[in-house]
ROFILO-399819 format. One record per atom (N, C-alpha, C): residue in three letters; x, y, z. Coordinates in steps of 0.05 Angstrom, whole numbers, padded with zeros to 5 digits, always signed. Example, Ala and Ser with C-alpha at 12.3 -4.5 7.8 and 13.67 -1.06 7.14 Angstrom:
// residues 2
ALA+00264-00114+00156
ALA+00246-00090+00156
ALA+00264-00066+00156
SER+00257-00045+00142
SER+00273-00021+00143
SER+00258+00001+00157
END
This chain:
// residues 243
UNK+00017-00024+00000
UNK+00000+00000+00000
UNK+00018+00025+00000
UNK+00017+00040-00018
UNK+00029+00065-00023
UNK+00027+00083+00009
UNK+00006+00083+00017
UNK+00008+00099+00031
UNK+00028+00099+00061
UNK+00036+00066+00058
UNK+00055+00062+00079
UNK+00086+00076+00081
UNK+00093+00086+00049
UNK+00113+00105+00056
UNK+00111+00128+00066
UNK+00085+00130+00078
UNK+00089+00156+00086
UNK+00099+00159+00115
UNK+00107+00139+00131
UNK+00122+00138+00151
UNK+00150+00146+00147
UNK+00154+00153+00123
UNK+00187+00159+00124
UNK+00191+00192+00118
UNK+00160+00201+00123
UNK+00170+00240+00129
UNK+00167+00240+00151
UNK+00162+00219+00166
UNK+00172+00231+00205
UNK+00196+00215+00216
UNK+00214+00203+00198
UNK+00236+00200+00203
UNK+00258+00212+00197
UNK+00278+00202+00193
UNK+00312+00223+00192
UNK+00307+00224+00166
UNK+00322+00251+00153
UNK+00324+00259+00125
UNK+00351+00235+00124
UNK+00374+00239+00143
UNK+00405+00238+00136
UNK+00412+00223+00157
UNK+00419+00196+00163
UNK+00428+00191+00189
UNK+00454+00194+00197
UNK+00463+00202+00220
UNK+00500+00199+00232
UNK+00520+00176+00223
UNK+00504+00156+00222
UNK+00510+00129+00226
UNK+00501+00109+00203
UNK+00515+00097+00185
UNK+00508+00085+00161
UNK+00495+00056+00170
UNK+00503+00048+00202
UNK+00488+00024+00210
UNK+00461+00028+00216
UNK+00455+00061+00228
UNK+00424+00067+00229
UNK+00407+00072+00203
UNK+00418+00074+00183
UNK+00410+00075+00156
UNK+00406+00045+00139
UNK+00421+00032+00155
UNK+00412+00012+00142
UNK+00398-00010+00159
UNK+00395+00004+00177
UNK+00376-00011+00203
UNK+00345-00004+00193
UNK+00339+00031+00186
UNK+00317+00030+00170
UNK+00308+00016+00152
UNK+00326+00018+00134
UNK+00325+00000+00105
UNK+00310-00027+00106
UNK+00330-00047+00131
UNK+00326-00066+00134
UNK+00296-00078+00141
UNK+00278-00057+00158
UNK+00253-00060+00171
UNK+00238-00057+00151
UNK+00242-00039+00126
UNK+00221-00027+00113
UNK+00227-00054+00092
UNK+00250-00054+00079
UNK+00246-00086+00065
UNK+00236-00109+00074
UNK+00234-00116+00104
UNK+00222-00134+00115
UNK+00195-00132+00116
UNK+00186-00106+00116
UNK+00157-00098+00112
UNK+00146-00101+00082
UNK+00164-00096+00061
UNK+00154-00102+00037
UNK+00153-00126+00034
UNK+00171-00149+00039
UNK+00180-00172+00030
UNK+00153-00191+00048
UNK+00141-00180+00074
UNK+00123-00200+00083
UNK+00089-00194+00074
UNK+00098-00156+00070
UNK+00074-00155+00048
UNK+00062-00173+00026
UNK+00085-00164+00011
UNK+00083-00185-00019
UNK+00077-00205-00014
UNK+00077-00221+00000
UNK+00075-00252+00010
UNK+00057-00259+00034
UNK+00050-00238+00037
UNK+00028-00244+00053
UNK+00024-00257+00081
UNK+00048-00241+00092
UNK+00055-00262+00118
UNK+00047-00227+00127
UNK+00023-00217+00130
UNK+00020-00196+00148
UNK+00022-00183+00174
UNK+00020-00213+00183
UNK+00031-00203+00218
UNK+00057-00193+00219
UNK+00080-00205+00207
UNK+00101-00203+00209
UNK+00111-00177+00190
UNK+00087-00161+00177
UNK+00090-00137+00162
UNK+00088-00115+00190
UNK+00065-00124+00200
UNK+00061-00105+00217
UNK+00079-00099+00240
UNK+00096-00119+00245
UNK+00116-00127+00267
UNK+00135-00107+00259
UNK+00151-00107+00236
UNK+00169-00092+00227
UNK+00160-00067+00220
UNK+00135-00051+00201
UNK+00122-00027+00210
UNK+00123-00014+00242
UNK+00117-00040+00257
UNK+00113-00023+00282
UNK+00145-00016+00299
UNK+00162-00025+00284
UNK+00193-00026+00291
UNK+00197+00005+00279
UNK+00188+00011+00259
UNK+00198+00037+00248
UNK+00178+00056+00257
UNK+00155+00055+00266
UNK+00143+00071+00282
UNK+00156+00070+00316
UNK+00173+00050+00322
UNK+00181+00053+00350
UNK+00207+00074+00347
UNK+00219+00069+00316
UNK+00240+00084+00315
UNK+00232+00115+00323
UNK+00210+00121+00301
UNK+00199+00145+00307
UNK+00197+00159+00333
UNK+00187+00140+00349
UNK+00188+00149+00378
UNK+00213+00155+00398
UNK+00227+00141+00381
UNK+00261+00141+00393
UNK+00273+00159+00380
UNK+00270+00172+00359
UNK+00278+00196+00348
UNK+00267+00223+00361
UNK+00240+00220+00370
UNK+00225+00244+00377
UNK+00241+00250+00404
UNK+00238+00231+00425
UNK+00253+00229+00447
UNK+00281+00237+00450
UNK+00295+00233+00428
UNK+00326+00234+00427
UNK+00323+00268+00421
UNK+00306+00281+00407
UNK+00300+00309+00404
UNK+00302+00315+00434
UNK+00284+00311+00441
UNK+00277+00321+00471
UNK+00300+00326+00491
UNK+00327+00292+00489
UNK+00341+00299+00506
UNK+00366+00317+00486
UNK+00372+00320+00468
UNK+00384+00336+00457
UNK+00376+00371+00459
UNK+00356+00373+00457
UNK+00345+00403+00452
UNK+00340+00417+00481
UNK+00323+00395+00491
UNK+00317+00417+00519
UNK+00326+00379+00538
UNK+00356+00386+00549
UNK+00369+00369+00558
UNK+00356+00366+00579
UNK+00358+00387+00594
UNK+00345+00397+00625
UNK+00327+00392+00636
UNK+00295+00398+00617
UNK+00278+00373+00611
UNK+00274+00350+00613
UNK+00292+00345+00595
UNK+00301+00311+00590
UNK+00303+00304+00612
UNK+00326+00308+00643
UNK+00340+00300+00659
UNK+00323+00299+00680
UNK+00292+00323+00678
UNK+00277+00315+00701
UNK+00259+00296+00692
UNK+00249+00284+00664
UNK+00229+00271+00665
UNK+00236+00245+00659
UNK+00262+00239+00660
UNK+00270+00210+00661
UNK+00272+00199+00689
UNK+00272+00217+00708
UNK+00270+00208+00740
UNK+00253+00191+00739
UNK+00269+00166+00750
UNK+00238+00142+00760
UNK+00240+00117+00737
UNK+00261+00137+00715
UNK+00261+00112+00693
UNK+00288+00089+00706
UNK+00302+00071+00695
UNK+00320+00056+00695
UNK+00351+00078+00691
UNK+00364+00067+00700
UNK+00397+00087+00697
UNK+00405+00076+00671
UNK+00398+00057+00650
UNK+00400+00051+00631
UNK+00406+00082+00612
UNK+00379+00102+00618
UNK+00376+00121+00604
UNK+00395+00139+00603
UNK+00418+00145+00631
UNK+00429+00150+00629
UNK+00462+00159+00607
UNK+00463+00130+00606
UNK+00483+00123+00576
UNK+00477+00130+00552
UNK+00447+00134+00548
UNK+00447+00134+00518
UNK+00459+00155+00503
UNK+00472+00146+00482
UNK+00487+00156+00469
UNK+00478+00169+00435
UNK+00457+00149+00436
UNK+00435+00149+00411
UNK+00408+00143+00409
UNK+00395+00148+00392
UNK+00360+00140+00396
UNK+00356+00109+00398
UNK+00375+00090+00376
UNK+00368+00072+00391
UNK+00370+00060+00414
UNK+00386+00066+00436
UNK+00388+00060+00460
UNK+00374+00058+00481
UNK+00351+00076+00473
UNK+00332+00081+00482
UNK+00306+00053+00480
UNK+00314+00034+00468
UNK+00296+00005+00469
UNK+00304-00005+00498
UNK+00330-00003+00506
UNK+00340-00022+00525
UNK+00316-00007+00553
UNK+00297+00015+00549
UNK+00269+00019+00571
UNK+00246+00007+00553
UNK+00234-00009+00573
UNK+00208-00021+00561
UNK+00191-00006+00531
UNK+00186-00019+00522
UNK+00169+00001+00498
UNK+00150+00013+00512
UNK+00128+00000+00523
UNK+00109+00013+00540
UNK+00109+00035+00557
UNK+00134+00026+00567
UNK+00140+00050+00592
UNK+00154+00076+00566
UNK+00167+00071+00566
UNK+00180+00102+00537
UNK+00163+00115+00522
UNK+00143+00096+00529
UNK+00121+00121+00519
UNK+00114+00145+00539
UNK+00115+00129+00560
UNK+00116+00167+00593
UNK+00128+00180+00581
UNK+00149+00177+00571
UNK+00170+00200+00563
UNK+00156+00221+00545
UNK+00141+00202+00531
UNK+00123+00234+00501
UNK+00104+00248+00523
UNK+00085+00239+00544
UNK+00076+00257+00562
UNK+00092+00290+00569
UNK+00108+00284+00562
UNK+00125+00319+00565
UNK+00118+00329+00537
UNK+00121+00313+00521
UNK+00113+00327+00484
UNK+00087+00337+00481
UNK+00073+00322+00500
UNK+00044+00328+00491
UNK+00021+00338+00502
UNK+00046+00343+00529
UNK+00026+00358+00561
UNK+00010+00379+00556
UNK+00006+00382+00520
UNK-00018+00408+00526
UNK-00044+00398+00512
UNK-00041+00373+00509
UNK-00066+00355+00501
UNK-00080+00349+00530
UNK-00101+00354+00529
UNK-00133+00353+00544
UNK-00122+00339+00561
UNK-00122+00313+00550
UNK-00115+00280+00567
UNK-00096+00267+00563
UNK-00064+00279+00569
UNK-00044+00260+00557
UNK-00046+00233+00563
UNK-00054+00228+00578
UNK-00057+00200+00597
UNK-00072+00177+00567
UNK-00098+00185+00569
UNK-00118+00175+00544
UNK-00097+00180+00520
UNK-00081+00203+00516
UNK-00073+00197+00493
UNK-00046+00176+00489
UNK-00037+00176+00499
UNK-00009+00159+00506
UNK-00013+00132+00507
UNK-00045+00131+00528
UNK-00052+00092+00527
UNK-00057+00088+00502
UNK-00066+00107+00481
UNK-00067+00090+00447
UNK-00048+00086+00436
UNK-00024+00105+00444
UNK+00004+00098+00432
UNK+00006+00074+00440
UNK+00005+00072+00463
UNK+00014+00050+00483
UNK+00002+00018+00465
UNK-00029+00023+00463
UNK-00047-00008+00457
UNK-00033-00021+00424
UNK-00012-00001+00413
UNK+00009-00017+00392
UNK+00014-00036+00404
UNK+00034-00029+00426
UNK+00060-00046+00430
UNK+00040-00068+00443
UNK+00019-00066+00449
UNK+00002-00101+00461
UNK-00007-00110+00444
UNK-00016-00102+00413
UNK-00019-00107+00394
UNK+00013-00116+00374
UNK+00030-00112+00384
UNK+00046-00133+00369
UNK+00057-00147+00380
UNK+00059-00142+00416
UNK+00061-00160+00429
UNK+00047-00195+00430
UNK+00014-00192+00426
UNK+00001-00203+00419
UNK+00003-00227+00392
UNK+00010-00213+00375
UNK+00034-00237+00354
UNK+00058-00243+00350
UNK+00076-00231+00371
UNK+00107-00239+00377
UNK+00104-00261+00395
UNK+00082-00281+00400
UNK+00083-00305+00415
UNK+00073-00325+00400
UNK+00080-00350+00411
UNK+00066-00373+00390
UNK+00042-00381+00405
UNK+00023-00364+00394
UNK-00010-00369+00409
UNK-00026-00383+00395
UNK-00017-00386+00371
UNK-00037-00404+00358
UNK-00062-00380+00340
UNK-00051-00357+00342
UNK-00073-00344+00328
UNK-00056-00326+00312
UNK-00079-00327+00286
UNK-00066-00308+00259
UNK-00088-00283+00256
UNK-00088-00259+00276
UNK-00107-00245+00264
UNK-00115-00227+00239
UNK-00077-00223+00227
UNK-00068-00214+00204
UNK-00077-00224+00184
UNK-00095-00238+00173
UNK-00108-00258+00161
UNK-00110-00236+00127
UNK-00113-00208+00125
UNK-00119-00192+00109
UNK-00118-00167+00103
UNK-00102-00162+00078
UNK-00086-00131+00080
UNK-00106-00103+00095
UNK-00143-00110+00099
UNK-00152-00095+00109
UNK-00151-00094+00138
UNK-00154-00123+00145
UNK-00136-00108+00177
UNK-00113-00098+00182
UNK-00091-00106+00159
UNK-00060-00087+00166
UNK-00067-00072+00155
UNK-00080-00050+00140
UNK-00087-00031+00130
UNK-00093-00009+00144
UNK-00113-00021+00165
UNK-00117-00003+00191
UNK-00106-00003+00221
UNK-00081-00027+00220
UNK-00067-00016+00239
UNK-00047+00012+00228
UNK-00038-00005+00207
UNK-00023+00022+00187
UNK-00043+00049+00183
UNK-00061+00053+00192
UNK-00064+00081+00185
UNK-00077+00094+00214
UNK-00063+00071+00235
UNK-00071+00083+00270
UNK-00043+00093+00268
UNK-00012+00074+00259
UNK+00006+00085+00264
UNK+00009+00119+00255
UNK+00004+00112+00223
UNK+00013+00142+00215
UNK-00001+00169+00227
UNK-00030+00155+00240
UNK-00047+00173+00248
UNK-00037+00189+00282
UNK-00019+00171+00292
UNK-00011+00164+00320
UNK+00016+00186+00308
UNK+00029+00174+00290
UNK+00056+00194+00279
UNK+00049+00226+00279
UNK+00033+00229+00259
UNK+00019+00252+00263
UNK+00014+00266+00280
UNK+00003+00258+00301
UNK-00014+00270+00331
UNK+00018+00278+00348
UNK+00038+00256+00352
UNK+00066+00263+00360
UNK+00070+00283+00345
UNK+00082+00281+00325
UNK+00092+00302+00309
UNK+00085+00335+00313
UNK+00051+00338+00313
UNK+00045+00367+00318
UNK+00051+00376+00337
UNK+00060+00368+00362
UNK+00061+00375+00392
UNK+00094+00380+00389
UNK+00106+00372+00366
UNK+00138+00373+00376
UNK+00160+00404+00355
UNK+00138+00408+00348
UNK+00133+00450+00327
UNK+00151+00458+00351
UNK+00149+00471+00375
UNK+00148+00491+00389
UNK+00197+00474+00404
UNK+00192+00466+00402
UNK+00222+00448+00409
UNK+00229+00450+00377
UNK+00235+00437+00359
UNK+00244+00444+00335
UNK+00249+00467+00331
UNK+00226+00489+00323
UNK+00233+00512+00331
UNK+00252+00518+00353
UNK+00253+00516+00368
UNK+00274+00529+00384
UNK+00298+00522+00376
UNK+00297+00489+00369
UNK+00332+00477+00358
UNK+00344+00505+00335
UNK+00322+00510+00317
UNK+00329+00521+00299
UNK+00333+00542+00299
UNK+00321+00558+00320
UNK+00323+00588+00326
UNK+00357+00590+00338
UNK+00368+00566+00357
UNK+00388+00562+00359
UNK+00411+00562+00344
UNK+00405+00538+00330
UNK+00423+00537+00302
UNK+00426+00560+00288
UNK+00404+00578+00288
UNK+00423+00599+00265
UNK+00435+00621+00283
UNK+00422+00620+00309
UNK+00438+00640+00309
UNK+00470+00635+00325
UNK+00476+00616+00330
UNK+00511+00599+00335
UNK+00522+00591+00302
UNK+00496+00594+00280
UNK+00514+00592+00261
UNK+00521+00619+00245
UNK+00517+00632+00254
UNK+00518+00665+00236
UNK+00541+00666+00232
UNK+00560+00665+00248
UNK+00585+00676+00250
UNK+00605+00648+00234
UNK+00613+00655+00205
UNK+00630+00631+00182
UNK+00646+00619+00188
UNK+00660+00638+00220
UNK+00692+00641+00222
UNK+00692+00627+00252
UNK+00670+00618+00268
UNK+00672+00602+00284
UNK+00650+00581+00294
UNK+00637+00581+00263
UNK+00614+00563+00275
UNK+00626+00528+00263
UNK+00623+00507+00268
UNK+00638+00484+00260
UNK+00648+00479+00237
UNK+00629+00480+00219
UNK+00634+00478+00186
UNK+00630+00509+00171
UNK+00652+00512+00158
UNK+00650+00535+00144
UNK+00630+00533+00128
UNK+00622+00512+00107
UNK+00602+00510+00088
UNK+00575+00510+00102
UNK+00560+00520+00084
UNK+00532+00524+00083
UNK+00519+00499+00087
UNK+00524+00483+00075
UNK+00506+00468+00067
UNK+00514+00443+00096
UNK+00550+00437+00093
UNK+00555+00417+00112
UNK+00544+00426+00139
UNK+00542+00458+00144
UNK+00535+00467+00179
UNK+00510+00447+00176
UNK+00498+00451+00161
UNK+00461+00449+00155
UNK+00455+00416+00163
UNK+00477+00399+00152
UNK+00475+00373+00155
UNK+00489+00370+00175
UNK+00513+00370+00186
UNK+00524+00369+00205
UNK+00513+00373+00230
UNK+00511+00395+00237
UNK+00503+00403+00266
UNK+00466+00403+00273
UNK+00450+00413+00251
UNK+00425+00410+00246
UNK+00410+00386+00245
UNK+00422+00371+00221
UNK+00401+00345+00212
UNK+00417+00323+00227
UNK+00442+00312+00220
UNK+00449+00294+00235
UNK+00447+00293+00270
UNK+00457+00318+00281
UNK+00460+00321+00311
UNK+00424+00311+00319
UNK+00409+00325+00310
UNK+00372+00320+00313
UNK+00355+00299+00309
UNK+00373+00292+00292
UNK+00356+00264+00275
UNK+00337+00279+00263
UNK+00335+00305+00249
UNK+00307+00310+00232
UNK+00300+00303+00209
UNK+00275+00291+00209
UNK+00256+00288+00186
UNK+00248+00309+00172
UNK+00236+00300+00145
UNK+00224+00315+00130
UNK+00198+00337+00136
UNK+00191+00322+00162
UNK+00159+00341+00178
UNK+00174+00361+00198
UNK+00198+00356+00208
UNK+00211+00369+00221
UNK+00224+00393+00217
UNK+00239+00389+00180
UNK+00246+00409+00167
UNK+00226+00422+00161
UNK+00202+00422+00154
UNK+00177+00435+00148
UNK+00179+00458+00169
UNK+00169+00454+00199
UNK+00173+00465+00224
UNK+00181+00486+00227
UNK+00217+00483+00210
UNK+00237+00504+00210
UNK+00234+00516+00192
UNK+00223+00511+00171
UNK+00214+00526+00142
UNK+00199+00538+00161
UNK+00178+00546+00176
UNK+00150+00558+00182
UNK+00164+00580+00197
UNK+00187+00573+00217
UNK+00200+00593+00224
UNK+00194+00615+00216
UNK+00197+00641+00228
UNK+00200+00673+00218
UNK+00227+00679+00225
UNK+00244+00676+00208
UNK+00270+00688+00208
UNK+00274+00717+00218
UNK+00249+00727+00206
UNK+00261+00766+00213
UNK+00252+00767+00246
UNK+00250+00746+00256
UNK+00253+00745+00287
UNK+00284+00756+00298
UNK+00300+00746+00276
UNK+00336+00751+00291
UNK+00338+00769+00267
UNK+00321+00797+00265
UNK+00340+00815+00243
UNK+00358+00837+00257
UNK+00358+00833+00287
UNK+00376+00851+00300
UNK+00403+00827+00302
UNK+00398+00812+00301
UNK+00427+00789+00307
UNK+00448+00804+00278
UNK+00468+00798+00299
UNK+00503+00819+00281
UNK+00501+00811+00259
UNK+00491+00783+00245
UNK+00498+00777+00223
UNK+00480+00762+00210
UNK+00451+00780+00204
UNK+00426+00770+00202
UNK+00427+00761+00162
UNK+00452+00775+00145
UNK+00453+00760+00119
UNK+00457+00727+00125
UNK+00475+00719+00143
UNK+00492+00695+00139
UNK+00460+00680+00145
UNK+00444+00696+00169
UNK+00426+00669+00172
UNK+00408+00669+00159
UNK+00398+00691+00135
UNK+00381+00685+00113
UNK+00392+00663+00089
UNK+00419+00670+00090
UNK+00425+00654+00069
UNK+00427+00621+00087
UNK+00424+00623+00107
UNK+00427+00591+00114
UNK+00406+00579+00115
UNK+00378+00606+00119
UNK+00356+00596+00120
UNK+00351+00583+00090
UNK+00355+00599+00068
UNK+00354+00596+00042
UNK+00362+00572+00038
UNK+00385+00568+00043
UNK+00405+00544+00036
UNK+00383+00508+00049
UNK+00373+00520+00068
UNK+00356+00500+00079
UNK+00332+00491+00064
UNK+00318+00517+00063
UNK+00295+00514+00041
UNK+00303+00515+00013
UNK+00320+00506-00006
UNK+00327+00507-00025
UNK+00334+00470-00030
UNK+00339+00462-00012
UNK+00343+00447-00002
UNK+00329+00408+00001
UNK+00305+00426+00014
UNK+00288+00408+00026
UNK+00253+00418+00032
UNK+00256+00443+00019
UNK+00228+00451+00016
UNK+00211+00432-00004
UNK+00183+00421+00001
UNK+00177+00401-00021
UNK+00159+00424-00035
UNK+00159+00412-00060
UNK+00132+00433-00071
UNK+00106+00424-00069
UNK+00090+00440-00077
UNK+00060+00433-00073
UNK+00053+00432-00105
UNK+00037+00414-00107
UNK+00024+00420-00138
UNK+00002+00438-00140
END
């Protein structure tokens, strides 16, 4: 189903790591390959692997961007969290439980609680065919059809709540990158990938975010050309068009 790639605009444009790149790869071929063949439980198993990524990307925002944050709302989790070094590390806390952690993303929804247990009723839902129970409920692309469109629908709902943090990364980024002569990478384009997309893990819905930005927010900053042109350089970039 076409519309299953659309899980891959709330993931990384660019990953750090050519083993996390081909860690995606790997899930989404395993998702085609059980498609085609009709072993659908085991489609959905690996979909819901790259929707867990998702969640381990959003999270890894969180402790990257607003660290501080991060450091009070992991209290209570495992010292595991401590180490992590990357988004995937973040499996070694229960799936179920790592979902508390989006409760800070989404604390201005009505009922994070209600909303979080739906994130949550995935992982018992693939829990539920990661055992040998004797039951095939995957029986027909219309029931993976509509777990696939709770994920992307579930992706979505994360995603809007995480605008206001992106923004900020980005309000950041330009303005530590204004200055040619001491920001990491002299080039335009490498600061952009370098310190931006790789350091964030941002997706394609993410870059959007920073597109929405209002740049003439920093037109008193010393060197408000360098960060039009980086804004430019970004949206030139990775802006998609609209038909």
């Amino acid at each position: 189903m076409e519309e299953a790639t659309y899980i891959f605009n709330y993931l990384p444009v660019r990953y750090k790591d050519t083993n996390e790149d081909e860690y995606i790869k790997y899930l989404w071929s395993s998702f085609e390959s059980n498609y085609d063949n009709e072993k659908y439980q085991f489609a959905f198993m690996a979909y819901h692997m790259l929707f867990m990524s998702f969640v381990y990307f959003n999270i890894w925002q969180v402790k990257s961007i607003k660290e501080e944050d991060f450091n009070k709302i992991k209290l209570g989790f495992s010292d595991r969290l401590d180490k992590v070094t990357n988004p995937f590390m973040l499996s070694a806390e229960g799936e179920s439980r790592i979902f508390d952690l989006l409760k800070y993303l989404c604390s201005s929804h009505s009922d994070v609680n209600a909303l979080v247990g739906r994130y949550k009723s995935l992982v018992k839902d693939r829990n539920e065919i990661a055992h040998a129970n004797g039951l095939i409920p995957f029986r027909t692309t219309k029931y993976l059809e509509s777990k696939i469109n709770d994920i992307l629908r579930y992706a979505e709902e994360i995603q809007s709540f995480t605008k206001p943090i992106i923004q900020e990364c980005f309000e950041k980024f330009l303005i530590e990158s204004q200055d040619e002569d001491i920001r990491q990478c002299y080039d335009i384009s490498t600061q952009i990938e370098e310190v931006l997309i790789h350091q964030h893990y941002l997706s394609q819905k993410d870059i959007e975010f920073c597109l929405e930005y209002d740049v003439q927010k920093l037109n008193e900053q010393p060197n408000f050309a360098e960060i039009e042109r980086i804004y430019e350089a970004l949206k030139n970039e990775y802006e998609i068009e609209v038909a």
